[in-house]
PDB file of N, CA, C, O and CB in Angstrom:
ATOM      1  N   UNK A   1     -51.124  10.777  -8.724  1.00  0.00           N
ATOM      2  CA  UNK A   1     -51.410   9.843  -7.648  1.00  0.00           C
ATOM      3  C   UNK A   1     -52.906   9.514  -7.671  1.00  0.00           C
ATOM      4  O   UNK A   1     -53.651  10.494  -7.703  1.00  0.00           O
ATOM      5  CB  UNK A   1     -50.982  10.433  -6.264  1.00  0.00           C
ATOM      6  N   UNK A   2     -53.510   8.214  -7.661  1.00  0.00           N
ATOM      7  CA  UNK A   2     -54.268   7.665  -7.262  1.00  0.00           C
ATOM      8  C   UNK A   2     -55.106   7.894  -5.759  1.00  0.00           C
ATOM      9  O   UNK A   2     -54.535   8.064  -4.682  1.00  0.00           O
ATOM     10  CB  UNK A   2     -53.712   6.762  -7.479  1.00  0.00           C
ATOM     11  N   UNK A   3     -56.789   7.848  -5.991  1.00  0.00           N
ATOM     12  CA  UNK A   3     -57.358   8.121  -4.653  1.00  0.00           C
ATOM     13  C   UNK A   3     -56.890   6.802  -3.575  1.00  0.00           C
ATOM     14  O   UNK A   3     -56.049   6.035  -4.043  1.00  0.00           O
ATOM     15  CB  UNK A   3     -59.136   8.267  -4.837  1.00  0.00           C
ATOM     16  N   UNK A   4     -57.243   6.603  -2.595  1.00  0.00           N
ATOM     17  CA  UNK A   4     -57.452   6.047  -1.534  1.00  0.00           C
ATOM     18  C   UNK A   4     -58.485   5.047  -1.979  1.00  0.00           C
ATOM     19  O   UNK A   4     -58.314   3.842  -1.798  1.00  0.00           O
ATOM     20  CB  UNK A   4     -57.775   6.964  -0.478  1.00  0.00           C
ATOM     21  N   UNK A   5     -59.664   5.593  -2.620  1.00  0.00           N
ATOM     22  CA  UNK A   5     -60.730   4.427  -2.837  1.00  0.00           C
ATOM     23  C   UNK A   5     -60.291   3.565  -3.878  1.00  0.00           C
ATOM     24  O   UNK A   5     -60.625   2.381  -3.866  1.00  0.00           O
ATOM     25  CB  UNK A   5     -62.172   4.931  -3.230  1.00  0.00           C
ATOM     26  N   UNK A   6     -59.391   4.162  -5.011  1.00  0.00           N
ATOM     27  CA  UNK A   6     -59.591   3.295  -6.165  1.00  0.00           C
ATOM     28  C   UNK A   6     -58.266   2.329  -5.672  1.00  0.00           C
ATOM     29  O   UNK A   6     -58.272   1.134  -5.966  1.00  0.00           O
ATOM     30  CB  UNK A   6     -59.522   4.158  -7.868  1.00  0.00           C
ATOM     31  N   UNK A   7     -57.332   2.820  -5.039  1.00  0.00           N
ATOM     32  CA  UNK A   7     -56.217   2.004  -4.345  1.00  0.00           C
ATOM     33  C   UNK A   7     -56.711   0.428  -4.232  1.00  0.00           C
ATOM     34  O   UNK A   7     -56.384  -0.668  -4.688  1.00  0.00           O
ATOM     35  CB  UNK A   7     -55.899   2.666  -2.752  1.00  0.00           C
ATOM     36  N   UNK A   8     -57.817   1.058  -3.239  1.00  0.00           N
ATOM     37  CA  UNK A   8     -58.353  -0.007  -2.548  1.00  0.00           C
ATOM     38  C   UNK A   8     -59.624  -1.315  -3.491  1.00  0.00           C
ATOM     39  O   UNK A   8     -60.009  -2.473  -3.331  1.00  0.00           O
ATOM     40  CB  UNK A   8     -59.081   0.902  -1.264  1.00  0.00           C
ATOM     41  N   UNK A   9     -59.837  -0.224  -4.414  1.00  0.00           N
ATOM     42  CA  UNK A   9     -61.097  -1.314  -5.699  1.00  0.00           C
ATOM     43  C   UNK A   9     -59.431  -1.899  -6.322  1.00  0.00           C
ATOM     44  O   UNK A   9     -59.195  -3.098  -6.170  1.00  0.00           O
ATOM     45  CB  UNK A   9     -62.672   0.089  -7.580  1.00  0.00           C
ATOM     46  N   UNK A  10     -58.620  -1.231  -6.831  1.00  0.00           N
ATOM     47  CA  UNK A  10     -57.297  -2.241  -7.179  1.00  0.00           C
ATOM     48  C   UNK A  10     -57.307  -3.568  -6.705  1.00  0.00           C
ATOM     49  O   UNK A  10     -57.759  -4.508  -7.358  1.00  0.00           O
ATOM     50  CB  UNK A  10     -55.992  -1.734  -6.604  1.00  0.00           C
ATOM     51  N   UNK A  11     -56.740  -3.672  -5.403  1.00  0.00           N
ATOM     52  CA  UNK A  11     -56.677  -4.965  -4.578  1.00  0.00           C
ATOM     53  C   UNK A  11     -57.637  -5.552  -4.559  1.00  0.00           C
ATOM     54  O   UNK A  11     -57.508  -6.763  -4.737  1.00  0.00           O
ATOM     55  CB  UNK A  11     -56.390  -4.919  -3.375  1.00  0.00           C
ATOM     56  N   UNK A  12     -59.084  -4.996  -4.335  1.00  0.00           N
ATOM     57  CA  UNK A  12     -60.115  -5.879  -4.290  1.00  0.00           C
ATOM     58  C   UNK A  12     -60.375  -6.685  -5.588  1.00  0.00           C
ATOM     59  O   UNK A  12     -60.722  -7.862  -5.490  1.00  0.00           O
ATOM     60  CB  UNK A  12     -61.250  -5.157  -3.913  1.00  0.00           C
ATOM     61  N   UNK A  13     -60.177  -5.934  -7.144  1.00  0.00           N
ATOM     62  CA  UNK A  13     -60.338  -6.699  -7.687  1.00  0.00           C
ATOM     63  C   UNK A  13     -59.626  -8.149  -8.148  1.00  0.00           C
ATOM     64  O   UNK A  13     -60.061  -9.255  -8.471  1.00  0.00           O
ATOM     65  CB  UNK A  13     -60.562  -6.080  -8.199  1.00  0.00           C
ATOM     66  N   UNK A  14     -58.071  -7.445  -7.979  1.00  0.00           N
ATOM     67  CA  UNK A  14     -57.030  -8.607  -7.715  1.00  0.00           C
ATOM     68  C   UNK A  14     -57.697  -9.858  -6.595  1.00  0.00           C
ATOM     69  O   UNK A  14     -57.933 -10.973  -7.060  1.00  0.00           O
ATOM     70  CB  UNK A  14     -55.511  -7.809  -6.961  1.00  0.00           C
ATOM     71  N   UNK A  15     -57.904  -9.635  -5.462  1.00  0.00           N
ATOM     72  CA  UNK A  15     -57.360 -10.336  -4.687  1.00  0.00           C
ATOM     73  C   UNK A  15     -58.991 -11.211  -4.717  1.00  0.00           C
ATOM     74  O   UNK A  15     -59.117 -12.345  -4.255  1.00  0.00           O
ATOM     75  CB  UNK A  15     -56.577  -9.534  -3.286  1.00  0.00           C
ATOM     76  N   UNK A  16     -60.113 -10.443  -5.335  1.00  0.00           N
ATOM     77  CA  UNK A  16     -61.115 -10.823  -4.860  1.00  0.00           C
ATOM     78  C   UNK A  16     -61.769 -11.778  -6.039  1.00  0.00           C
ATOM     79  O   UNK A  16     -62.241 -12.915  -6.061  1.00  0.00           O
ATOM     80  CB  UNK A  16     -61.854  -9.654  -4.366  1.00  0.00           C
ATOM     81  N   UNK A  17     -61.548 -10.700  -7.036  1.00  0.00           N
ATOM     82  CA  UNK A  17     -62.808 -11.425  -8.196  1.00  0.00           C
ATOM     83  C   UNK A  17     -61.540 -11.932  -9.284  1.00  0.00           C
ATOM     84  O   UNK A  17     -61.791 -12.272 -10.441  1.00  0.00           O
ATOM     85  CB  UNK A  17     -64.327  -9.906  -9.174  1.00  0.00           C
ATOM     86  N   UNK A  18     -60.225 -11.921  -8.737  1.00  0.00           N
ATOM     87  CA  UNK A  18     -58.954 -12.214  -9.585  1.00  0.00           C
ATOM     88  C   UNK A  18     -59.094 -12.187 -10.689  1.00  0.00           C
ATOM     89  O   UNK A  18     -59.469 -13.173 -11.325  1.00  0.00           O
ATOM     90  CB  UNK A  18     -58.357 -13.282  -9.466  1.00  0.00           C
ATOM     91  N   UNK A  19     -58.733 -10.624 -11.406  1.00  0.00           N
ATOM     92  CA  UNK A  19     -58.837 -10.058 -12.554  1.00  0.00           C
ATOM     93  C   UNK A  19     -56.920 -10.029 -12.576  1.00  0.00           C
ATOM     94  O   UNK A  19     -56.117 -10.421 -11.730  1.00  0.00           O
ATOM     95  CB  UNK A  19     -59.944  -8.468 -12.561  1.00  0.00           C
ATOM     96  N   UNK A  20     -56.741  -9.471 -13.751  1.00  0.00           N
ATOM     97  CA  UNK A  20     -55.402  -9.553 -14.017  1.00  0.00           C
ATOM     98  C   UNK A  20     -55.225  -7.737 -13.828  1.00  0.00           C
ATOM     99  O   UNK A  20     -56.108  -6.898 -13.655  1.00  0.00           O
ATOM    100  CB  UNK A  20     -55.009 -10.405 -15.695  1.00  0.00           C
ATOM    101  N   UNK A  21     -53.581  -7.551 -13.951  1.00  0.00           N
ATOM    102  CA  UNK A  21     -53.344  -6.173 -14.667  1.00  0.00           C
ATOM    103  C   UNK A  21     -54.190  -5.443 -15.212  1.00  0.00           C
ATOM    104  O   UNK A  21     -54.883  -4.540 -14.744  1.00  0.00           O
ATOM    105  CB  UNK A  21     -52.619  -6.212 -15.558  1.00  0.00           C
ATOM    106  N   UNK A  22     -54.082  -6.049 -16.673  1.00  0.00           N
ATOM    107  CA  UNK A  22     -54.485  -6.056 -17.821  1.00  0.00           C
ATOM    108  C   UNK A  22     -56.129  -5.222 -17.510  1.00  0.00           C
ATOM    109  O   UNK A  22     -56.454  -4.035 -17.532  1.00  0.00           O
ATOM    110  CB  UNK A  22     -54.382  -7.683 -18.439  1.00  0.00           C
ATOM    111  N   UNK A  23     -56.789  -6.312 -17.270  1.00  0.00           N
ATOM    112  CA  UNK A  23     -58.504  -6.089 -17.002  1.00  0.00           C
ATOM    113  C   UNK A  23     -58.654  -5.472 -16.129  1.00  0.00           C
ATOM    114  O   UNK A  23     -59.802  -5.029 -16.098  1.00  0.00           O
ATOM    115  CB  UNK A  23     -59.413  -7.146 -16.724  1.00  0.00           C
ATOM    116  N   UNK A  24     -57.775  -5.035 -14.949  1.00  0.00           N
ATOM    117  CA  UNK A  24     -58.315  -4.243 -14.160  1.00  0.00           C
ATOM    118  C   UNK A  24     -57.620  -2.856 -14.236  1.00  0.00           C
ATOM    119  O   UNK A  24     -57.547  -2.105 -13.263  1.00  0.00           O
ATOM    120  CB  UNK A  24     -58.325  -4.840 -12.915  1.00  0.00           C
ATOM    121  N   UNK A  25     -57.120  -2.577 -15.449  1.00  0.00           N
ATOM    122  CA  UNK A  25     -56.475  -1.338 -15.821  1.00  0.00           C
ATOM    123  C   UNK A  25     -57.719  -0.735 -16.721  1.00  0.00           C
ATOM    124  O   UNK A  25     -58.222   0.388 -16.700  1.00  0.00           O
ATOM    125  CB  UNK A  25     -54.917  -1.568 -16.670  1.00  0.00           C
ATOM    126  N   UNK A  26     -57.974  -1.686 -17.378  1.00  0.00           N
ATOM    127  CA  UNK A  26     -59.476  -1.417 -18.875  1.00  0.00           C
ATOM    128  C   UNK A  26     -60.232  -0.752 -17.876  1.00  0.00           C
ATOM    129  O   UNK A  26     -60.397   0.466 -17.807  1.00  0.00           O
ATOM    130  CB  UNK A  26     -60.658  -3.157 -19.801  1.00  0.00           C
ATOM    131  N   UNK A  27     -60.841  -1.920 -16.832  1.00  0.00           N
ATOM    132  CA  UNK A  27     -61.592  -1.471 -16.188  1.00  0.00           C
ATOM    133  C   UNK A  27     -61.833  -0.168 -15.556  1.00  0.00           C
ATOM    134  O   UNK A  27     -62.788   0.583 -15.757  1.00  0.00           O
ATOM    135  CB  UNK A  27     -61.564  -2.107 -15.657  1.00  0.00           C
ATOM    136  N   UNK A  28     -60.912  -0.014 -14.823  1.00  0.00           N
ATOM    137  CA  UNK A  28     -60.682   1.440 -14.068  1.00  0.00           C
ATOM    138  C   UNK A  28     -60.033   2.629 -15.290  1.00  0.00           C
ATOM    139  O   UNK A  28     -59.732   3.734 -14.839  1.00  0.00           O
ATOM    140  CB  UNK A  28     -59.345   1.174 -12.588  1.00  0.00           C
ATOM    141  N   UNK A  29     -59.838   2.387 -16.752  1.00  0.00           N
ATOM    142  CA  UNK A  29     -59.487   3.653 -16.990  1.00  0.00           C
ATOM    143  C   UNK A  29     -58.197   4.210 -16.574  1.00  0.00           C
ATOM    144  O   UNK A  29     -58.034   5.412 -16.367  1.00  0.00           O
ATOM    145  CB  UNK A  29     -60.369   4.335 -16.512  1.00  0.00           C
ATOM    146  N   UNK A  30     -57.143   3.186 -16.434  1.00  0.00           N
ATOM    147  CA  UNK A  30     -56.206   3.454 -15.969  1.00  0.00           C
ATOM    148  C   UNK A  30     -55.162   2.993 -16.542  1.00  0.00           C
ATOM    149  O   UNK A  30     -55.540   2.176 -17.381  1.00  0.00           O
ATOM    150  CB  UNK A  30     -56.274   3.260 -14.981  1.00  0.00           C
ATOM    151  N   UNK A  31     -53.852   3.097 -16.534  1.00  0.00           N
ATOM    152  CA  UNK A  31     -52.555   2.731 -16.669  1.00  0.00           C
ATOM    153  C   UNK A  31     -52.323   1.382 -16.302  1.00  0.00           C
ATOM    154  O   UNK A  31     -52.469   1.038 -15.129  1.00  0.00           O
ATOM    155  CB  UNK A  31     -51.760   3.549 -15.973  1.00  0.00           C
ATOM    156  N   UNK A  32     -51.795   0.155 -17.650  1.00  0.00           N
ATOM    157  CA  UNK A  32     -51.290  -1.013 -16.284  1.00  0.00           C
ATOM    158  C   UNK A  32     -50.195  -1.099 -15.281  1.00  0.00           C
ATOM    159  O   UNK A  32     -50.074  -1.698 -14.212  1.00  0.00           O
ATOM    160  CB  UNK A  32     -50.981  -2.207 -16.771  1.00  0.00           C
ATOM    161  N   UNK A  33     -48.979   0.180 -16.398  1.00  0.00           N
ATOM    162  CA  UNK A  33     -47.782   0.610 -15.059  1.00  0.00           C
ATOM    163  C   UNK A  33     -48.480   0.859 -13.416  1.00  0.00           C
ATOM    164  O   UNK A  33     -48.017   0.553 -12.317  1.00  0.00           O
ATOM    165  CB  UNK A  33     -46.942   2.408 -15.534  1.00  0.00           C
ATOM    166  N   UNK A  34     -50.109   1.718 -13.890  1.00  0.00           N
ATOM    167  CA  UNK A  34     -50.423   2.419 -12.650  1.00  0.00           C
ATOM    168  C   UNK A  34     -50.585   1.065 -11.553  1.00  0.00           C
ATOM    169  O   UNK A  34     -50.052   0.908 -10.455  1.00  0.00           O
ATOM    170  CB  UNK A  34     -51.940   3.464 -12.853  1.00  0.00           C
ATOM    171  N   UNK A  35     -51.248   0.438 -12.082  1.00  0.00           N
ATOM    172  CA  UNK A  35     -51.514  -1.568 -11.837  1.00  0.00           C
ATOM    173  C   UNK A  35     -50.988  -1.704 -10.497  1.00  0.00           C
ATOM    174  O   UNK A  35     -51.261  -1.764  -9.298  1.00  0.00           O
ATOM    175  CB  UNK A  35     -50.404  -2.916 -13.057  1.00  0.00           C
ATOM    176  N   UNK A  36     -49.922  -1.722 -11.528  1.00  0.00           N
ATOM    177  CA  UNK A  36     -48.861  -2.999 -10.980  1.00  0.00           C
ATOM    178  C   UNK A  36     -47.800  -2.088  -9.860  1.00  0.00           C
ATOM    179  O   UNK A  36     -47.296  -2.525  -8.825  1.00  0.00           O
ATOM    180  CB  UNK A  36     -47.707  -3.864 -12.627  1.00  0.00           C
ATOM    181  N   UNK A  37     -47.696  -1.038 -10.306  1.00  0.00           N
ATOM    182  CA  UNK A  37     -47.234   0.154  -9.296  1.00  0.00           C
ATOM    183  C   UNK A  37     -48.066  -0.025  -7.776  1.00  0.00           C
ATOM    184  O   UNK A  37     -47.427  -0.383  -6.786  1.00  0.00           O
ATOM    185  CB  UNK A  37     -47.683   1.828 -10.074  1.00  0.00           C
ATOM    186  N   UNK A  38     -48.968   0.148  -7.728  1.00  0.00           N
ATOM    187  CA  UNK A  38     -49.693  -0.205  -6.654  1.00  0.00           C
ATOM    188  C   UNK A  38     -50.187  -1.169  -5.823  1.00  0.00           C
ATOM    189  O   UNK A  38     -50.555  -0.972  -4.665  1.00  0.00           O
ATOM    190  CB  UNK A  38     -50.270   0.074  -6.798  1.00  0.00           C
ATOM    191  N   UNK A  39     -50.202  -2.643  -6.648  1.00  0.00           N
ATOM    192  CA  UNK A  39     -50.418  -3.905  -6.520  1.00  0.00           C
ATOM    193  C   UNK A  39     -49.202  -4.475  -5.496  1.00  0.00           C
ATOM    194  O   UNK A  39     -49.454  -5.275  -4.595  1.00  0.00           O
ATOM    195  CB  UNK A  39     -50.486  -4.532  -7.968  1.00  0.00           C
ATOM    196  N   UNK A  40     -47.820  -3.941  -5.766  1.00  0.00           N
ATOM    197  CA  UNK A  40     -46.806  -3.970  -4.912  1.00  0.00           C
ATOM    198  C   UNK A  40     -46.676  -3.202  -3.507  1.00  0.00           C
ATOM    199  O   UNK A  40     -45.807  -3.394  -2.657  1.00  0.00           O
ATOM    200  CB  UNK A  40     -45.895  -3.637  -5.643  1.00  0.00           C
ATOM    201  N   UNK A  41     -47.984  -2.079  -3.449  1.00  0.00           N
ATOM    202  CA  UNK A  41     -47.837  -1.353  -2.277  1.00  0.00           C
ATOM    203  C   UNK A  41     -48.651  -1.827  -1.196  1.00  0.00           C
ATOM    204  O   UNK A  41     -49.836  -2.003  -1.480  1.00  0.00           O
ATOM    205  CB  UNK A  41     -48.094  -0.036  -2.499  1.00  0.00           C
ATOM    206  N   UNK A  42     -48.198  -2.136   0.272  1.00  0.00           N
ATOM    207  CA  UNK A  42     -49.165  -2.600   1.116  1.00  0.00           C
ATOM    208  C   UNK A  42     -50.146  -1.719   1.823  1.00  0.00           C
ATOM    209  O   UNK A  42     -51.233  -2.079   2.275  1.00  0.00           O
ATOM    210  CB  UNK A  42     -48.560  -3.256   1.975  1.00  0.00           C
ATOM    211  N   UNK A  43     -49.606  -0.473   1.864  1.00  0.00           N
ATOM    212  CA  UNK A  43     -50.592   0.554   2.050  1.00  0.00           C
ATOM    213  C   UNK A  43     -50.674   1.253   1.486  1.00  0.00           C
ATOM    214  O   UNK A  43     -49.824   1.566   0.652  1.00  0.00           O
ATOM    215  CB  UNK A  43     -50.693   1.093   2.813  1.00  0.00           C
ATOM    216  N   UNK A  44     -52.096   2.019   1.740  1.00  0.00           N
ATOM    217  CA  UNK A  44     -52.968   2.710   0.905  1.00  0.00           C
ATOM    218  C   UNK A  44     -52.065   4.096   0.665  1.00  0.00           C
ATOM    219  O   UNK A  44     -51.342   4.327   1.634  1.00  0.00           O
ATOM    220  CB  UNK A  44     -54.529   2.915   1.628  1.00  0.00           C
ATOM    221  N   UNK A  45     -51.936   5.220  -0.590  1.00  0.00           N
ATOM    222  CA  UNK A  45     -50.988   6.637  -0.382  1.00  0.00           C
ATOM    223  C   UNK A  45     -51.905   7.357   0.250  1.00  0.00           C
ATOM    224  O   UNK A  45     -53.125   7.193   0.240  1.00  0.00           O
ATOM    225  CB  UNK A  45     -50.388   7.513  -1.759  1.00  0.00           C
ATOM    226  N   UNK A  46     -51.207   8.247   0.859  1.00  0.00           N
ATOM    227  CA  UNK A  46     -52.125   9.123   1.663  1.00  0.00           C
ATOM    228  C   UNK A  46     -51.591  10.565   1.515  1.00  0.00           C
ATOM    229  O   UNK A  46     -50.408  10.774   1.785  1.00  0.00           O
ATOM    230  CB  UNK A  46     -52.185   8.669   3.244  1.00  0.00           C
ATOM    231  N   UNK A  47     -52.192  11.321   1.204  1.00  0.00           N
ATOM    232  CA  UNK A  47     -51.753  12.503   0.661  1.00  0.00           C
ATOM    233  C   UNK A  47     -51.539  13.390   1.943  1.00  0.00           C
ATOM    234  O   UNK A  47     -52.373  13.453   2.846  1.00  0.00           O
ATOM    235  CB  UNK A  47     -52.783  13.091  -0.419  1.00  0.00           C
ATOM    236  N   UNK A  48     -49.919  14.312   1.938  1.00  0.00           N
ATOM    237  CA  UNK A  48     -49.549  15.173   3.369  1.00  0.00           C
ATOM    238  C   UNK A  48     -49.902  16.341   3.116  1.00  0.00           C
ATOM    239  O   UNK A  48     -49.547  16.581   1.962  1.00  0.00           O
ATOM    240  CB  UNK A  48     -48.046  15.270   3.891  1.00  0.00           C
ATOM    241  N   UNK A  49     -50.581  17.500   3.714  1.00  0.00           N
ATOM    242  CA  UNK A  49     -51.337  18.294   3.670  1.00  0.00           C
ATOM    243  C   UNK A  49     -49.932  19.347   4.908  1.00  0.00           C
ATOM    244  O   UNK A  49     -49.643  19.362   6.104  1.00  0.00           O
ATOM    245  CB  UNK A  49     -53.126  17.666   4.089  1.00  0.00           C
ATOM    246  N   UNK A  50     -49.443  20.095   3.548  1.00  0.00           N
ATOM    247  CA  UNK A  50     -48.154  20.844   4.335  1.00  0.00           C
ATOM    248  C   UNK A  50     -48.745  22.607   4.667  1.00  0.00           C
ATOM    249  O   UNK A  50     -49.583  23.092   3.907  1.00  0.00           O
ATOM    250  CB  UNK A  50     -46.438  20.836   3.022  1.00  0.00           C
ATOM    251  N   UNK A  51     -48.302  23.262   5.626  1.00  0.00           N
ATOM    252  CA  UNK A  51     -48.616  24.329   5.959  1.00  0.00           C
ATOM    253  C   UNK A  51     -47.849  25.111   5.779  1.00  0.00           C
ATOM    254  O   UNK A  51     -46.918  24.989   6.575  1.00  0.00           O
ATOM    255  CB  UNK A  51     -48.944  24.397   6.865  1.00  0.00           C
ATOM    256  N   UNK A  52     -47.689  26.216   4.851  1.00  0.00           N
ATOM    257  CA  UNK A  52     -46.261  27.248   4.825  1.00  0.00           C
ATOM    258  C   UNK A  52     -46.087  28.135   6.139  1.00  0.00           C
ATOM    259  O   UNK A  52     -47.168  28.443   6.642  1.00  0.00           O
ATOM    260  CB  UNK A  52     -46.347  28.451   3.464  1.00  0.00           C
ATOM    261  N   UNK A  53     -44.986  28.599   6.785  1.00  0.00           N
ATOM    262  CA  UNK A  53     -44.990  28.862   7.995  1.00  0.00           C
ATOM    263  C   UNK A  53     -44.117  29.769   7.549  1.00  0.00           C
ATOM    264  O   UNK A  53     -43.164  29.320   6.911  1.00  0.00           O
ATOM    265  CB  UNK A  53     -44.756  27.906   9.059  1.00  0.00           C
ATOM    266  N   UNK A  54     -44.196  31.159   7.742  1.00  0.00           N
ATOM    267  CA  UNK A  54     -43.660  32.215   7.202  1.00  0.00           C
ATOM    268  C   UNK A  54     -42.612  32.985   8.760  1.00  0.00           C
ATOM    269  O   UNK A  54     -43.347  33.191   9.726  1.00  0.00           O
ATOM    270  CB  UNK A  54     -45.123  33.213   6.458  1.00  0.00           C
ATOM    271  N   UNK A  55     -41.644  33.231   8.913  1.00  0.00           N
ATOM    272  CA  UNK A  55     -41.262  33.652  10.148  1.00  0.00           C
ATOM    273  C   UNK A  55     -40.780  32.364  10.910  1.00  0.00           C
ATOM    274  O   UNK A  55     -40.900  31.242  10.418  1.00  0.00           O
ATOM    275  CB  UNK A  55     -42.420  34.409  10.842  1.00  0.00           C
ATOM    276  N   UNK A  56     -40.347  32.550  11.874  1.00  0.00           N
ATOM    277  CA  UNK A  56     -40.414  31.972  13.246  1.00  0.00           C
ATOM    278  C   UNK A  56     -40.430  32.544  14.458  1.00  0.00           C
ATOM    279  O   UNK A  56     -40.489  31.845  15.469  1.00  0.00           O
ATOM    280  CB  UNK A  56     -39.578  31.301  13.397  1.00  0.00           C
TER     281      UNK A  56
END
């Protein structure tokens, strides 16, 4: 999974300086599956932070 920030440089570069897949996969060092995987998501992932609870 992808941070929160780079989520967000994703879209910006799409939406902003309209780079493709392609160039903004080079760019970031990344996957274009990872791309386009995310390019479809409207919000950002946010990672759940679980507590083991031993007993009740």
């Amino acid at each position: 999974m992808i941070e929160m920030a780079q989520f967000h440089n994703i879209k910006f570069l799409k939406e902003v300086e309209g780079l493709s897949q392609r160039q903004i996969a080079a760019k970031l060092g990344i996957s274009r599956n990872t791309v386009s995987k995310y390019m479809k998501q409207n919000t950002a992932p946010t990672t759940v932070l679980r507590k083991k609870v031993y007993g009740t």
